[in-house]
N, C-alpha and C positions, 0 to 999 in steps of 0.2 A: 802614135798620135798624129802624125803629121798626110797619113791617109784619112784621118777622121775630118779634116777640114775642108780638103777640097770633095768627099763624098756631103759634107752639109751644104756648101757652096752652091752644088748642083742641084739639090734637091732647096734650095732658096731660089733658084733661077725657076724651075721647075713651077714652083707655086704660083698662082695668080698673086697678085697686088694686095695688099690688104686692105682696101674699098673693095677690089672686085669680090674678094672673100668675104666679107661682111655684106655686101649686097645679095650674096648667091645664096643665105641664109632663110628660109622659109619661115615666116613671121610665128605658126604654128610650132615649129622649134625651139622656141625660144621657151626660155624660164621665166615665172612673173618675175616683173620688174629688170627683164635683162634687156638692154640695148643695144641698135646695131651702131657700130662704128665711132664710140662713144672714147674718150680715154679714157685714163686708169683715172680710179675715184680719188674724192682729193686727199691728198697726204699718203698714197699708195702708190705704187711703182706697177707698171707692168712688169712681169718674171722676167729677169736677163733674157734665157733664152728666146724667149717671142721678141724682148726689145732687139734682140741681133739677129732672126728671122727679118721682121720689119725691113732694117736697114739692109740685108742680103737679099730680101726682095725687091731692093732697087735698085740696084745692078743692072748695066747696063741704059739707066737713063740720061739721056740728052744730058749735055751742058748747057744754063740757060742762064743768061747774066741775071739776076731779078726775078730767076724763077724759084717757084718754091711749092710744087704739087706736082707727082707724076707725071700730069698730064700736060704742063706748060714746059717740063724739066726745072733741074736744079740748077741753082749756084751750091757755092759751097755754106754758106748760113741758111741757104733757104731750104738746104738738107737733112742740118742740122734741127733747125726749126722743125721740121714734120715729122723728124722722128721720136725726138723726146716729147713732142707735141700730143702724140699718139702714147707716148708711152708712161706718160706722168701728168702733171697739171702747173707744170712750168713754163711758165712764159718768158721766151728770149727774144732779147731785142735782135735788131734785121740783119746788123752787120758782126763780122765776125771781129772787128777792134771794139763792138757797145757789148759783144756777148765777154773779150776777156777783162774788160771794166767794170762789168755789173757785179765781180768778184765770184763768191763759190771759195769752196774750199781749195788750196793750193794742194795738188798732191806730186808725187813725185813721181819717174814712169814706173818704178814699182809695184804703185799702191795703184797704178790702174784698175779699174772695174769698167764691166759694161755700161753705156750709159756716157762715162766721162768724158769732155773735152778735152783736146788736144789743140792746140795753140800756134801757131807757125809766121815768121819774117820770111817768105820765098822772096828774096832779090828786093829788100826791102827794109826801112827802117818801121815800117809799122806793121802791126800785126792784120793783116792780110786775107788767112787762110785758116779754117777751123772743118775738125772732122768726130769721128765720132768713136770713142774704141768701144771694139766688138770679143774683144778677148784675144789672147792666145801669138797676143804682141801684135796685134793685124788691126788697122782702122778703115771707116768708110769714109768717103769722102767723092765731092763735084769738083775734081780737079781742076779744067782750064775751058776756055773756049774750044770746042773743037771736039773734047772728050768726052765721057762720061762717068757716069756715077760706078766705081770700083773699090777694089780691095787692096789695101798697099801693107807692109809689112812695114813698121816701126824701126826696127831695125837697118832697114837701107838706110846705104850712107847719104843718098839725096834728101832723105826726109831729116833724119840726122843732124844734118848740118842749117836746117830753118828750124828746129824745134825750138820754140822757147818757153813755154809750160803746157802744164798739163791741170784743168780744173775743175771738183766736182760741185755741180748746178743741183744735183739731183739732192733730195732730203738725206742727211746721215742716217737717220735712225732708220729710213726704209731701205738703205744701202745697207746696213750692220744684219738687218731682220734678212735681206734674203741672202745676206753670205754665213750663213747658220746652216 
């Protein structure tokens, strides 16, 4: 398994954006009633795997204090924000202390699923820093000034040691439907 993620990694790097991908679609393609660049419809998820596509297609973007669109680069909320953005019909507040206040289900790092919040104190009494898991004990995340948008393993003892929860935003019942 553990060659199975850096050969997907690559081939997320590899893919255009998903605007450019939804742009590059010839309108005659299209199925009645299908749209381009549209989220998932309401109270449906987009499929894990495309939600962590998404997020692995944005790798390698800018850090951007306040930013929140490929093109301006991320923070770490404003990462967050455009991917479940994209990937469901949930709206999160801007910061990553109003996204672990607005509650969601508490889960444990366990019961992770793609999709859910991860919660973090870096060098701090408030909560700070929010990313996004992507499966497989790996989360995305706009780490600091200076960096960019990457892939970090859950598991390190850096990240380890700022965790302080972990919360599902996303709908239960369309979380239960696609782990079937």
């Amino acid at each position: 398994m553990p060659l199975f993620f850096p050969a997907f990694l690559l081939l997320a790097l590899l893919l255009p954006t998903p605007a450019a991908r939804a742009s590059s679609i010839p309108p005659e393609m299209l199925t009645q009633g299908e749209q381009l660049a549209e989220p998932a419809a309401s109270g449906e998820l987009m499929p894990f795997d495309d939600m962590v596509v998404v997020a692995l297609s944005l790798i390698g973007t800018p850090y951007k204090f306040g930013g929140n669109t490929p093109e301006t680069g991320f923070d770490c909320s404003g990462l967050v924000r455009y991917v479940l953005g994209l990937s469901s019909t949930i709206q999160l507040p801007r910061t990553s202390e109003e996204m672990f206040r607005m509650g969601g289900r508490d889960v444990s790092l366990g019961e992770l699923v793609p999709g859910d919040l991860i919660f973090f104190r870096v060098k701090s009494k408030r909560i700070n820093h929010v990313a996004v898991y992507i499966g497989e004990g790996r989360f995305v995340h706009a780490p600091s000034t200076g960096g960019f948008v990457r892939v970090d393993l859950l598991g390190k003892s850096y990240w380890q040691r700022y965790i302080t929860g972990a919360r599902r935003v996303l709908p239960e019942a369309a979380v239960v439907a696609q782990r079937r």
